[in-house]
N, CA and C atoms of all chains as a GROMACS GRO file, in nm:
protein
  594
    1UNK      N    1  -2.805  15.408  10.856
    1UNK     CA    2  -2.853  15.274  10.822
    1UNK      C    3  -2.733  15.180  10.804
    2UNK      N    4  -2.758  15.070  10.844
    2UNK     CA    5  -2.618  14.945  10.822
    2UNK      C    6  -2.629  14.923  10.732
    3UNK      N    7  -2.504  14.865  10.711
    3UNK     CA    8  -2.486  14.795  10.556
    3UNK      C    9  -2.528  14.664  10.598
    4UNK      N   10  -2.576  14.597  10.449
    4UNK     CA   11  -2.612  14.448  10.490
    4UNK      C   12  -2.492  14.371  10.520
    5UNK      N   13  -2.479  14.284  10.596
    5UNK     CA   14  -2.386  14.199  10.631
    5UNK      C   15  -2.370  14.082  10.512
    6UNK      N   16  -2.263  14.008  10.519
    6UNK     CA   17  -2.206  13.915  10.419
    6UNK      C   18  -2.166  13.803  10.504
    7UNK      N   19  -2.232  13.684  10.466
    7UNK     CA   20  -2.173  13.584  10.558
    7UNK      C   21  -1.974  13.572  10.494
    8UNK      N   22  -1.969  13.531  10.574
    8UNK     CA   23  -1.796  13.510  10.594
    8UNK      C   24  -1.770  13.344  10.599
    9UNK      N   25  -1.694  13.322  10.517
    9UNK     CA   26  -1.668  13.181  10.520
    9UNK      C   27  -1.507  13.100  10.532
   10UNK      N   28  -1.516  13.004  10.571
   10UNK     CA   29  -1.421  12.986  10.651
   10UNK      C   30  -1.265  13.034  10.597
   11UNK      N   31  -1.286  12.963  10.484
   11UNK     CA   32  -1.164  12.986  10.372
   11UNK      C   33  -1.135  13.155  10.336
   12UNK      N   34  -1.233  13.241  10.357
   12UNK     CA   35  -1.153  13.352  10.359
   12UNK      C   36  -1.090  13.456  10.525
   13UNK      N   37  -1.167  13.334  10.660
   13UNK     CA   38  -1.103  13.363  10.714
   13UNK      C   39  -0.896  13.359  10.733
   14UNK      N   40  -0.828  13.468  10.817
   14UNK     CA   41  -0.713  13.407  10.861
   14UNK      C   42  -0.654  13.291  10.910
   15UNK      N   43  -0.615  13.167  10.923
   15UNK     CA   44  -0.565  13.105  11.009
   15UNK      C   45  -0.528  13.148  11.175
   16UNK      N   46  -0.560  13.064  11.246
   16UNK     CA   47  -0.533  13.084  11.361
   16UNK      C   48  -0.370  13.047  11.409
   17UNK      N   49  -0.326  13.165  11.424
   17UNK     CA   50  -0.195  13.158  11.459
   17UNK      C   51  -0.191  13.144  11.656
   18UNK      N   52  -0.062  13.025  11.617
   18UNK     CA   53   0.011  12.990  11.780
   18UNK      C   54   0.092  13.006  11.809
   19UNK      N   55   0.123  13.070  11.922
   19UNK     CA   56   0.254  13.102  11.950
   19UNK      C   57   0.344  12.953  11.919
   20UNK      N   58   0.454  12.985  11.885
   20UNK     CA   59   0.560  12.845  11.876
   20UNK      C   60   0.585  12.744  11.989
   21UNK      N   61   0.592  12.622  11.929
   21UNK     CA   62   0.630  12.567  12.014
   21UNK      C   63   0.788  12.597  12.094
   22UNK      N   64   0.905  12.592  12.009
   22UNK     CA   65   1.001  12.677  12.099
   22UNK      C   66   0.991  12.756  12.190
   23UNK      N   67   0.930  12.914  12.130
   23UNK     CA   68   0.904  12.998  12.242
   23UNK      C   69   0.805  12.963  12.337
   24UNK      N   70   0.723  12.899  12.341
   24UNK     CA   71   0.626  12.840  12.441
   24UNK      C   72   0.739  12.746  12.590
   25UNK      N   73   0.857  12.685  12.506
   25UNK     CA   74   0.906  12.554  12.559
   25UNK      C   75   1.045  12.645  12.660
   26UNK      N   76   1.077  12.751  12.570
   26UNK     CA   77   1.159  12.860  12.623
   26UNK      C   78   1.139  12.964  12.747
   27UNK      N   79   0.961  12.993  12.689
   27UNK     CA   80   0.971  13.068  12.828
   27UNK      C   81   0.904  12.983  12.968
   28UNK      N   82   0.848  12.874  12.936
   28UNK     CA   83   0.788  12.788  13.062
   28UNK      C   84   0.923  12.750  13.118
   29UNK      N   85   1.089  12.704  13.018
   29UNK     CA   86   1.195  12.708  13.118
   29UNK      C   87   1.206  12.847  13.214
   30UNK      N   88   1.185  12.962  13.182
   30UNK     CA   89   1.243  13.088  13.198
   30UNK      C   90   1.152  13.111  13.297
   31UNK      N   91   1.013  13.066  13.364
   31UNK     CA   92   0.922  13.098  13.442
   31UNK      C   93   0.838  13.022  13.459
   32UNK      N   94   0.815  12.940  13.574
   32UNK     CA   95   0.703  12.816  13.571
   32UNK      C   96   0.589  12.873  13.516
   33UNK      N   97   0.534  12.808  13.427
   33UNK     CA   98   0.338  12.875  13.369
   33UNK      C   99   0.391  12.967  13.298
   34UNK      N  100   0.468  12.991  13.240
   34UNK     CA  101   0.441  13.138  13.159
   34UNK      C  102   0.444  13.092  13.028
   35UNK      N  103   0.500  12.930  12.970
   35UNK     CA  104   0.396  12.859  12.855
   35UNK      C  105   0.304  12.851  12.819
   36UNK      N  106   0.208  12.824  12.944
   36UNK     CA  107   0.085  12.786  12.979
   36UNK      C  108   0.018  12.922  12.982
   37UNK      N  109   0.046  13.025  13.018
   37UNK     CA  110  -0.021  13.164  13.040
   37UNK      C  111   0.002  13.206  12.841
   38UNK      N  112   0.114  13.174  12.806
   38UNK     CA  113   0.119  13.215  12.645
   38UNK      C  114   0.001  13.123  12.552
   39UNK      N  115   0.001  12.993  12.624
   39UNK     CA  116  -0.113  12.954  12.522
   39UNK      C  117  -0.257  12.959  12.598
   40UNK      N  118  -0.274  13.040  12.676
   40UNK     CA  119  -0.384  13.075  12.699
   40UNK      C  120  -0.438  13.002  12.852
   41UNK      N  121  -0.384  12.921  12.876
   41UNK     CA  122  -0.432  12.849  13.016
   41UNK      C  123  -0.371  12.928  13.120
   42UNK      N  124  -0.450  13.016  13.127
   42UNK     CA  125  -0.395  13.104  13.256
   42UNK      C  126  -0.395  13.037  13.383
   43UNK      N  127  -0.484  12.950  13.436
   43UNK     CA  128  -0.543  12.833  13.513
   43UNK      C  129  -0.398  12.770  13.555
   44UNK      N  130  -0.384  12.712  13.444
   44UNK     CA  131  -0.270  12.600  13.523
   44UNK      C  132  -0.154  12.706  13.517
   45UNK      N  133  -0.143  12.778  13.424
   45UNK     CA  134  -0.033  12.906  13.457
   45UNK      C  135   0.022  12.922  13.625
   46UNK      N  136  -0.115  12.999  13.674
   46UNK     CA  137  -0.111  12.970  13.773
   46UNK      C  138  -0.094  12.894  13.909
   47UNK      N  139  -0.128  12.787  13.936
   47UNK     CA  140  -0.093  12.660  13.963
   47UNK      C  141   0.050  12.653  13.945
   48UNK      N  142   0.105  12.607  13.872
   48UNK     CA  143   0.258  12.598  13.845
   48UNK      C  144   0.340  12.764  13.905
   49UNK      N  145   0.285  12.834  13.826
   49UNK     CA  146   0.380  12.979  13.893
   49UNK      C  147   0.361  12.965  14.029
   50UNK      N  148   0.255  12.947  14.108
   50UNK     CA  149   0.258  12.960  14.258
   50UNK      C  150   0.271  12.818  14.375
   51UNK      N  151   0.299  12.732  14.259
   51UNK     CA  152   0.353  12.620  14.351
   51UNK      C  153   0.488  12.606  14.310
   52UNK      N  154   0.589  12.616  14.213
   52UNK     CA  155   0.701  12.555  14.187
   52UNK      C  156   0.809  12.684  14.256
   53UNK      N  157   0.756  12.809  14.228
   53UNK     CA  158   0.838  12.925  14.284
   53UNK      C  159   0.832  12.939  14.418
   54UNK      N  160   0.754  12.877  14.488
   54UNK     CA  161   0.792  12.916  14.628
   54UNK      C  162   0.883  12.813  14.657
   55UNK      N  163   0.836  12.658  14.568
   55UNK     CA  164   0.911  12.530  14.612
   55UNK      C  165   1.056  12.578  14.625
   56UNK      N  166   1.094  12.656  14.506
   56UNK     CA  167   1.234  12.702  14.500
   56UNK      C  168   1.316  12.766  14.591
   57UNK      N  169   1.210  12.867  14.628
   57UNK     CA  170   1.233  12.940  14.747
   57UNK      C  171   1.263  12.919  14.880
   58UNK      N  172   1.134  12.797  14.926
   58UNK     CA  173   1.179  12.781  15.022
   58UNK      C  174   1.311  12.669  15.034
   59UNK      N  175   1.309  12.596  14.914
   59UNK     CA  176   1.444  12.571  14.905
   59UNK      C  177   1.578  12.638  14.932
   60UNK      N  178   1.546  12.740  14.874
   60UNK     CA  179   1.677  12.819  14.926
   60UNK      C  180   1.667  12.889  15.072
   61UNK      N  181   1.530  12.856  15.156
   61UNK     CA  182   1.552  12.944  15.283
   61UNK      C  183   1.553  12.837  15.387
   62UNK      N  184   1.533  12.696  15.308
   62UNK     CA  185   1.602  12.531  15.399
   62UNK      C  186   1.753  12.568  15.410
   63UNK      N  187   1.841  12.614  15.337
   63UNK     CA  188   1.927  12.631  15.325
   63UNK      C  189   1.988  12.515  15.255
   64UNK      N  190   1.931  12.497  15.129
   64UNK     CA  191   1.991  12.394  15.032
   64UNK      C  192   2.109  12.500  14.969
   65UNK      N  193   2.171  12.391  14.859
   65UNK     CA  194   2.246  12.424  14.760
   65UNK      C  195   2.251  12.433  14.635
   66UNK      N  196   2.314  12.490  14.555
   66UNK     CA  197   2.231  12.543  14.445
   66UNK      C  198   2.426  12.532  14.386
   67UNK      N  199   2.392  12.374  14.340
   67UNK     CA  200   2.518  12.318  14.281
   67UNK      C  201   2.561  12.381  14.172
   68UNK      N  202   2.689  12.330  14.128
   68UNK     CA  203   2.777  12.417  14.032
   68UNK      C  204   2.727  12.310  13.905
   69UNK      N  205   2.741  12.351  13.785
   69UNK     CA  206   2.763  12.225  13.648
   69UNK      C  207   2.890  12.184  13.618
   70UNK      N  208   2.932  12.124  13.743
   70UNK     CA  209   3.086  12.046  13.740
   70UNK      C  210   3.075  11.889  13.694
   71UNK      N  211   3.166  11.832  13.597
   71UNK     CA  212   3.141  11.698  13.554
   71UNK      C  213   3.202  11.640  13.674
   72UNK      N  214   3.266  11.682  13.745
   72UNK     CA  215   3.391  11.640  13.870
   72UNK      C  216   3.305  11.494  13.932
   73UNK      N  217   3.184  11.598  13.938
   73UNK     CA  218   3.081  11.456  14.086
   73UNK      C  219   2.980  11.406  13.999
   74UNK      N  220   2.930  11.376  13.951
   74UNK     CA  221   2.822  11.299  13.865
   74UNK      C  222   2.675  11.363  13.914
   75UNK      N  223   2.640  11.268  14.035
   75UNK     CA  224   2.531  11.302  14.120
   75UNK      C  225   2.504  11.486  14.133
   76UNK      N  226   2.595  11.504  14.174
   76UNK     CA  227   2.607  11.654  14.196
   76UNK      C  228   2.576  11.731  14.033
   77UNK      N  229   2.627  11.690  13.936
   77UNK     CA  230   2.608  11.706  13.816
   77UNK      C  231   2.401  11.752  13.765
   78UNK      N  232   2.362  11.587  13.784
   78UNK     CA  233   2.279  11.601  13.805
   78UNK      C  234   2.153  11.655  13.858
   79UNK      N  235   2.205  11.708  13.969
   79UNK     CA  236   2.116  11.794  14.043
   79UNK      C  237   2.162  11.894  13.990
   80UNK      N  238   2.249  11.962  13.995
   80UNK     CA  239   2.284  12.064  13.912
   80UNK      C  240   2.184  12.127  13.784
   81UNK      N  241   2.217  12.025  13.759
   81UNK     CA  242   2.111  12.036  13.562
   81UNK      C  243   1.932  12.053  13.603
   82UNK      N  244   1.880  11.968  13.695
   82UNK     CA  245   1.789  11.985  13.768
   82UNK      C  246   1.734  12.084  13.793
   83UNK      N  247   1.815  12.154  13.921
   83UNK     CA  248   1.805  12.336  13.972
   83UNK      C  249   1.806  12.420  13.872
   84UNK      N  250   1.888  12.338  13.760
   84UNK     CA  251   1.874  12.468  13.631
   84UNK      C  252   1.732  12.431  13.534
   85UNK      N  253   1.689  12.361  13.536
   85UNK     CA  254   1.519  12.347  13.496
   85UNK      C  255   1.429  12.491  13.512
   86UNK      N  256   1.472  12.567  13.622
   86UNK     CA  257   1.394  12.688  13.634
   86UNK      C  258   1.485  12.784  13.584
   87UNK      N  259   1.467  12.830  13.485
   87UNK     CA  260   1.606  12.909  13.437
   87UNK      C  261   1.580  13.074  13.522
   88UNK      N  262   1.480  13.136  13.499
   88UNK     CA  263   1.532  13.261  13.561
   88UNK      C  264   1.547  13.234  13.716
   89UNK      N  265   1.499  13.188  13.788
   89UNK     CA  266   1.472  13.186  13.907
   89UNK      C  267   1.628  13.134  13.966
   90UNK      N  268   1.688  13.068  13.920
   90UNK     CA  269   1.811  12.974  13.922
   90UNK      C  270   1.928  13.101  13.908
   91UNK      N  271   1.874  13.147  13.779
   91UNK     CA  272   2.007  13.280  13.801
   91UNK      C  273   1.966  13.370  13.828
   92UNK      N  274   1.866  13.404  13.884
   92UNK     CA  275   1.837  13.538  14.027
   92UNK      C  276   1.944  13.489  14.166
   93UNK      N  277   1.864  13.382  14.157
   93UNK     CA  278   1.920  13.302  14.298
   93UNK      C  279   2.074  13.280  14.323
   94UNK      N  280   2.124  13.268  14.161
   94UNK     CA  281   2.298  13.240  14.196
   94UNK      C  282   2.360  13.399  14.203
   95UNK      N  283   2.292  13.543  14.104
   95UNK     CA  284   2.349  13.637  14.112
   95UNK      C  285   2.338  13.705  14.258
   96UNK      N  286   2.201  13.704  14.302
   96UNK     CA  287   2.198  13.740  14.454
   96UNK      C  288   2.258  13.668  14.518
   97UNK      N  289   2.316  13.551  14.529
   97UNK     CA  290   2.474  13.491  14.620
   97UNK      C  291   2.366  13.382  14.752
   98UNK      N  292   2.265  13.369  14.707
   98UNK     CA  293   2.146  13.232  14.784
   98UNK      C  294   2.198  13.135  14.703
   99UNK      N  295   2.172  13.046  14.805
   99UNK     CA  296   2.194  12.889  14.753
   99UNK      C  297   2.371  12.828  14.798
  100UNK      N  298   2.405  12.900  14.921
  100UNK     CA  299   2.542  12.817  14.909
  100UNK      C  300   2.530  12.735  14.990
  101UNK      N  301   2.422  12.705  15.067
  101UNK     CA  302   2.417  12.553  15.116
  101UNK      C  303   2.427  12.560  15.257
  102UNK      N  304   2.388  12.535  15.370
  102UNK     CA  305   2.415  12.562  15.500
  102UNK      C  306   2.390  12.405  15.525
  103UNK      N  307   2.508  12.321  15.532
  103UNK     CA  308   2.577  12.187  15.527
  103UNK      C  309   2.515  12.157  15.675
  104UNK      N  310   2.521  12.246  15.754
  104UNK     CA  311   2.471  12.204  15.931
  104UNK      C  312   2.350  12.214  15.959
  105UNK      N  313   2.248  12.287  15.860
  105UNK     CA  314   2.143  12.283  15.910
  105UNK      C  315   2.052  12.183  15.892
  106UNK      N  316   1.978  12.140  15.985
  106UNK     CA  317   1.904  12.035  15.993
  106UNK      C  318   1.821  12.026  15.879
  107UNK      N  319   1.779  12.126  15.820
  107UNK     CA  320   1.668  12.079  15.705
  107UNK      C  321   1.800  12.087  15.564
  108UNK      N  322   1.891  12.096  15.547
  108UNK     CA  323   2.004  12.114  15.458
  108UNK      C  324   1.943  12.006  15.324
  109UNK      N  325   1.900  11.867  15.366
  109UNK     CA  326   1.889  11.804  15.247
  109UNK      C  327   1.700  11.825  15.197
  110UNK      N  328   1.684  11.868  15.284
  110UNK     CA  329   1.544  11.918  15.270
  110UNK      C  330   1.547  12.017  15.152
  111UNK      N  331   1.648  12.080  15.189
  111UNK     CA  332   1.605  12.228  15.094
  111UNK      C  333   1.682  12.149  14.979
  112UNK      N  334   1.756  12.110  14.959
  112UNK     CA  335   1.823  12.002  14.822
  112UNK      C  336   1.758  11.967  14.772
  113UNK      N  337   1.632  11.886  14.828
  113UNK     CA  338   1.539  11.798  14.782
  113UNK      C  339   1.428  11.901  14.677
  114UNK      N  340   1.398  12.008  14.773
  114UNK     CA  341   1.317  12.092  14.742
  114UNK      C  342   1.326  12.179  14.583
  115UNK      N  343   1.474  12.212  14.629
  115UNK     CA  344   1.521  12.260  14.468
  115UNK      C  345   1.533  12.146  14.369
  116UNK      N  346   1.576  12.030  14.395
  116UNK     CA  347   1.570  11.968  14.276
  116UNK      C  348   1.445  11.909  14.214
  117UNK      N  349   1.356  11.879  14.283
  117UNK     CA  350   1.231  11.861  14.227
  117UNK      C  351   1.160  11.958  14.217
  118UNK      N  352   1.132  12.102  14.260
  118UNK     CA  353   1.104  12.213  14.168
  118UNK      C  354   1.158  12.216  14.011
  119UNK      N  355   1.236  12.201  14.020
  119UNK     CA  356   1.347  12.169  13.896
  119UNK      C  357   1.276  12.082  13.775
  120UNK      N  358   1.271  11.950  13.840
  120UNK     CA  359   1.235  11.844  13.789
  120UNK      C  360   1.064  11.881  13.728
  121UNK      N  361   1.021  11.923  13.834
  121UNK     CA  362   0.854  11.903  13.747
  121UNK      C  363   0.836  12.022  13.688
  122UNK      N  364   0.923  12.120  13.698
  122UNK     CA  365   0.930  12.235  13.577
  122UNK      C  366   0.961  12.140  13.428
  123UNK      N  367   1.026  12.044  13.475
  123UNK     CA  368   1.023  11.952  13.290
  123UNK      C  369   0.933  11.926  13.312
  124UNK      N  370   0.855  11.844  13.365
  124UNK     CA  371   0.714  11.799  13.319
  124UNK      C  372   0.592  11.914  13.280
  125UNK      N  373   0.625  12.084  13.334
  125UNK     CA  374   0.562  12.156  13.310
  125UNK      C  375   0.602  12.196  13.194
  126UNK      N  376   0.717  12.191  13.162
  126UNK     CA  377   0.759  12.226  12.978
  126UNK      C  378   0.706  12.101  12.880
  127UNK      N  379   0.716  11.994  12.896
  127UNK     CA  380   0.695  11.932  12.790
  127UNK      C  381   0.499  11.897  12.785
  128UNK      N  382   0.476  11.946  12.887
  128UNK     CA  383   0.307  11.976  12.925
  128UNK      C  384   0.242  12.125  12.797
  129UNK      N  385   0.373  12.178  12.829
  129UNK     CA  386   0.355  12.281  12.737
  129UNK      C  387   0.378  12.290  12.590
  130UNK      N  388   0.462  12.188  12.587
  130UNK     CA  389   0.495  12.189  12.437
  130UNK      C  390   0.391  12.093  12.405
  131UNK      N  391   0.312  12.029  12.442
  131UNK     CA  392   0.218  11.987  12.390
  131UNK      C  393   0.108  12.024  12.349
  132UNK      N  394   0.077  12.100  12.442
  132UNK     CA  395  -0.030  12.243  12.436
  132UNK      C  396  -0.032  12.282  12.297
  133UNK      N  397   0.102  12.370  12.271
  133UNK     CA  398   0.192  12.425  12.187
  133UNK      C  399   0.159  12.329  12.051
  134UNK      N  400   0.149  12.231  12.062
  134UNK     CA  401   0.182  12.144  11.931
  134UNK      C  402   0.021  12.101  11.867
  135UNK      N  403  -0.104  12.137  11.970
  135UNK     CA  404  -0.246  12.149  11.956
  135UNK      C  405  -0.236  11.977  12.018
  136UNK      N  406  -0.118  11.943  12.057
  136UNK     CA  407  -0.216  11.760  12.101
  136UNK      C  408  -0.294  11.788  12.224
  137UNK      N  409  -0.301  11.860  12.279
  137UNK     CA  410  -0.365  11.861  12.437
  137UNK      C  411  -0.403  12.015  12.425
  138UNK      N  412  -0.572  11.978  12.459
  138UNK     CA  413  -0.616  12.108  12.454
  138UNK      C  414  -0.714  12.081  12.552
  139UNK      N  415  -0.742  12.222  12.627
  139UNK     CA  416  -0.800  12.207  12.790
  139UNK      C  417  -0.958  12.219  12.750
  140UNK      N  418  -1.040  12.129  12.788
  140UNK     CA  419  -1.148  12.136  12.774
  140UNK      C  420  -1.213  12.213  12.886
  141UNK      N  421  -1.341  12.258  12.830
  141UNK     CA  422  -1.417  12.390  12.894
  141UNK      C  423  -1.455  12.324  13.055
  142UNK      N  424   1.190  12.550  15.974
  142UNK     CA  425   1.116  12.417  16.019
  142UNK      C  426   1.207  12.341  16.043
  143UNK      N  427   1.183  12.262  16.129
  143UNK     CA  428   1.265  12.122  16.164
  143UNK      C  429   1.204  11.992  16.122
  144UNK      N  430   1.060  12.068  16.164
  144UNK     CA  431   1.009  11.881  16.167
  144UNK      C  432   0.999  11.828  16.054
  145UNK      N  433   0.954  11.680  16.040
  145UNK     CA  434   1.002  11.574  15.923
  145UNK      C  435   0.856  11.598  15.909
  146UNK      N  436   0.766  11.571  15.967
  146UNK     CA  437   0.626  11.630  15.962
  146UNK      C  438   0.579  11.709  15.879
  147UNK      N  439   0.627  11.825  15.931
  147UNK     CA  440   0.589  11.956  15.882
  147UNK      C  441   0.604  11.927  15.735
  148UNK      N  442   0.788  11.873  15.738
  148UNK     CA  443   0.859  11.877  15.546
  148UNK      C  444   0.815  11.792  15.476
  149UNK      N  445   0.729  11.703  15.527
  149UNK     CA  446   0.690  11.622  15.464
  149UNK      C  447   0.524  11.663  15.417
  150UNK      N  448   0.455  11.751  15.465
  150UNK     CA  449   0.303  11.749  15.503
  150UNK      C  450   0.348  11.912  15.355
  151UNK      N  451   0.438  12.013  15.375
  151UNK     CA  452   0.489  12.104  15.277
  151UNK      C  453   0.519  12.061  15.152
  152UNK      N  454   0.556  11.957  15.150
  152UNK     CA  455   0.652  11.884  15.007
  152UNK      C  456   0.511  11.858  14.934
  153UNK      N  457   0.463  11.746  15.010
  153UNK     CA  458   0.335  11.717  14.936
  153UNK      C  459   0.221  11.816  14.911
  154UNK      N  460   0.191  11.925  14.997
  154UNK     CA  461   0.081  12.013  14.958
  154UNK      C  462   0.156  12.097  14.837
  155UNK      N  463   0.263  12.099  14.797
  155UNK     CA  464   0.372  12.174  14.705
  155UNK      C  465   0.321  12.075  14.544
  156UNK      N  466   0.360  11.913  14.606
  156UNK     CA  467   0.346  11.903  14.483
  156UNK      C  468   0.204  11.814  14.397
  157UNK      N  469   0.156  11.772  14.503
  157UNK     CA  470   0.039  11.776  14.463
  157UNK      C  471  -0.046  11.851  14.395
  158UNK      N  472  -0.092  11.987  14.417
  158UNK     CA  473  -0.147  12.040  14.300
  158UNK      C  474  -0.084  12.046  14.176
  159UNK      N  475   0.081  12.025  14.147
  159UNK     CA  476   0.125  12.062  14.005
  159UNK      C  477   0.089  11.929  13.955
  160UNK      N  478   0.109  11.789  13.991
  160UNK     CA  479   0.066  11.681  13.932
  160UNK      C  480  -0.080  11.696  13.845
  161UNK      N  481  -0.220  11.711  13.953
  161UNK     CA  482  -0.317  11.725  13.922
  161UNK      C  483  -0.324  11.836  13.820
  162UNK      N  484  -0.243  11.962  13.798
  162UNK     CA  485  -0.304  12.059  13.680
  162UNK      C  486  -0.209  11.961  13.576
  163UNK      N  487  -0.118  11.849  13.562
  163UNK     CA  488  -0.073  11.858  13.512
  163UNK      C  489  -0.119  11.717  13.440
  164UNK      N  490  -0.252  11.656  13.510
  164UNK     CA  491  -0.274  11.558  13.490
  164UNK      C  492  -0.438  11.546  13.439
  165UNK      N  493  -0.505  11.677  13.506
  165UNK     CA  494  -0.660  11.693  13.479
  165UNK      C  495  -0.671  11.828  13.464
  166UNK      N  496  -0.763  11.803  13.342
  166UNK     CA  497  -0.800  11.979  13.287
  166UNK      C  498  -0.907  12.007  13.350
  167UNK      N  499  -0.993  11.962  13.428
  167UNK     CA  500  -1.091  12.007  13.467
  167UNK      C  501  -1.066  12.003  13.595
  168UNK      N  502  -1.117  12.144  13.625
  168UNK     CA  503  -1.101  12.195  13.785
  168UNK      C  504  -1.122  12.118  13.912
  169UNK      N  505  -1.230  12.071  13.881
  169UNK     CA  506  -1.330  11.988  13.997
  169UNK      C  507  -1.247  11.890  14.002
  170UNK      N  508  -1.208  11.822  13.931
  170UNK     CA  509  -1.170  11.685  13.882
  170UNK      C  510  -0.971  11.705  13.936
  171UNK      N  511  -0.950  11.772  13.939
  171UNK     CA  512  -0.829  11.836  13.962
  171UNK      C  513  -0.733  11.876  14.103
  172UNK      N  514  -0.896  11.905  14.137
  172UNK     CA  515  -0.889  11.962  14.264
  172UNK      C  516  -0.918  11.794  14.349
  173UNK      N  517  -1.040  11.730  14.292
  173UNK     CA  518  -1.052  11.583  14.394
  173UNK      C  519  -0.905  11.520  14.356
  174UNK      N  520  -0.828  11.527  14.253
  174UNK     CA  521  -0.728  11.463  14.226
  174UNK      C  522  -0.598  11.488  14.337
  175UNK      N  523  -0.541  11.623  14.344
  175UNK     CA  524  -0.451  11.659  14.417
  175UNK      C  525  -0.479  11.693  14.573
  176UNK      N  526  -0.613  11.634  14.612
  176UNK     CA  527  -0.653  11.596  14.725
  176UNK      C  528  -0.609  11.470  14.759
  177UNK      N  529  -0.653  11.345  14.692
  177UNK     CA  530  -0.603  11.253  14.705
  177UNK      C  531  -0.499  11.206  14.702
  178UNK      N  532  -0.434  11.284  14.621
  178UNK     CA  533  -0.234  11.277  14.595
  178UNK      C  534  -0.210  11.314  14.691
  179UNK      N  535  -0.240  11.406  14.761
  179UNK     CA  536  -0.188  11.488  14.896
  179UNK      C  537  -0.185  11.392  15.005
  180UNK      N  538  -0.319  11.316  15.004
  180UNK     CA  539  -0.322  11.205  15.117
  180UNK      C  540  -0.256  11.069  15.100
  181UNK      N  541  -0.242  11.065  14.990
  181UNK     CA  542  -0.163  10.905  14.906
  181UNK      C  543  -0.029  10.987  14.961
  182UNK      N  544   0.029  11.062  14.934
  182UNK     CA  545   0.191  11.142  15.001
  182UNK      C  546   0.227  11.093  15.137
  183UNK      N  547   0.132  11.226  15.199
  183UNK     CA  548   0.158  11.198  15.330
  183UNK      C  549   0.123  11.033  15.421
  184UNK      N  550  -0.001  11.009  15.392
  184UNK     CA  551  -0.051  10.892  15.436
  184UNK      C  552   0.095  10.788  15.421
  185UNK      N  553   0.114  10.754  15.270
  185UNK     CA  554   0.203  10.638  15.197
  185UNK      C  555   0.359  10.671  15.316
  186UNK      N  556   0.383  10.802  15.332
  186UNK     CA  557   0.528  10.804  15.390
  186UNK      C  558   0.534  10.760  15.515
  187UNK      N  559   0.404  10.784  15.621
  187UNK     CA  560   0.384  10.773  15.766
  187UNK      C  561   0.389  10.581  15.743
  188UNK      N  562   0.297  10.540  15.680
  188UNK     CA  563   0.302  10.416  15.681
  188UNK      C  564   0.474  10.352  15.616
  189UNK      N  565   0.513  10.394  15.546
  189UNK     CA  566   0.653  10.353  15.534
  189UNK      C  567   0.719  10.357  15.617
  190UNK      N  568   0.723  10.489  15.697
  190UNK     CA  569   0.818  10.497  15.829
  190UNK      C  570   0.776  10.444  15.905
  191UNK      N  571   0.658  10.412  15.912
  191UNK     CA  572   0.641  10.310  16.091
  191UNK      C  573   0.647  10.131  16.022
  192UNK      N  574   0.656  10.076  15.892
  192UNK     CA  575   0.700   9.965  15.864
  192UNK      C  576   0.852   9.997  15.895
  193UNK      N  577   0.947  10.044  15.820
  193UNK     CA  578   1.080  10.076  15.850
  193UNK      C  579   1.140  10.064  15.999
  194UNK      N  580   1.046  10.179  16.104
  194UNK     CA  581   1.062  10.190  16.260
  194UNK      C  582   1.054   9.992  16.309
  195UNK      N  583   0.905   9.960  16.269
  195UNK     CA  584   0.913   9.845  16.342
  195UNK      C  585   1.019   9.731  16.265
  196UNK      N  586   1.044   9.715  16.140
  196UNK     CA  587   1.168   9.653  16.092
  196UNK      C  588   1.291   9.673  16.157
  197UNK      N  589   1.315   9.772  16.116
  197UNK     CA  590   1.465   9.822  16.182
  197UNK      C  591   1.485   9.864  16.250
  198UNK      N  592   1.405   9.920  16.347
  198UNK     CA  593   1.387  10.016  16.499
  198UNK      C  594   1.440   9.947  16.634
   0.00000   0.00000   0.00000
């Protein structure tokens, strides 16, 4: 036989714990969507993991470059900081020895282009996330 | 790829959907969104380049 049940009320439930905003803001640098997959939007997780990682990719198979963080050139600087927006993917790509740039090939600024705005809307996918993260934006059903 | 076409018709199917998840939570709504971005892309660049061509061509 069951025991009778007891309603439960709110105040002696737990709080609903969220992952942090840091670590949320940390690992969407470290992996497009994997903010978004931590706070639960597997959806756009997706979306972002399978559009920004290939962007990268085929960036590097345009035969872009995958600049140094030298203050020397400014511009170059910039993009630099950019390409590093995707943090693991950026140092896969520099330890496997991709990304030195094939200056003659016709799509050369193509694939430039490609990495740096992968780059770029990986910020807009982090601070998408830290919002998430912070409860201001929450995905309706 | 070579063509400007192609990199251009790639760029935008690339970034069009991240705008739209990044702009509408709802699927449907998301999906008509980064449809239209896709065609505002490509469409907006062809028409730039053939103002440009007949300007400066």
């Amino acid at each position: 036989m069951a025991a009778p049940r007891t309603p439960i009320s709110k105040a002696s439930m737990p709080p609903i714990t969220r992952p942090s905003v840091a670590l949320t803001c940390a690992l969407a640098w470290v992996f497009p969507g994997a903010g978004h997959l931590l706070q639960g939007q597997a959806g756009k997780a997706l979306v972002f993991g399978t559009m920004l990682l290939p962007m990268y990719v085929l960036g590097l198979a345009f035969g872009g470059r995958l600049f140094p963080l030298q203050a020397v050139e400014p511009l170059m600087l910039l993009a630099a900081g950019a390409q590093w927006m995707i943090g693991l993917t950026r140092l896969v790509a520099g330890w496997a020895g991709y990304g030195l740039g094939d200056v003659v090939a016709a799509s050369y600024e193509y694939g430039n282009t490609f990495l740096i705005v992968a780059g770029l809307l990986n910020v807009l996918v982090i601070f998408d996330a830290a919002d998430v993260a912070r409860g201001g934006k929450v995905e309706r059903p | 790829m070579t063509s400007h076409l192609g990199m251009l018709i790639l760029f935008a199917a690339l970034v069009a959907p991240v705008f739209a998840a990044l702009h509408r939570d709802d699927l449907q709504t998301a999906r008509r969104f980064a449809a239209r971005l896709f065609g505002a892309l490509v469409s907006g660049a062809l028409l730039l380049g053939w103002v440009l061509y007949l300007v400066f061509g």
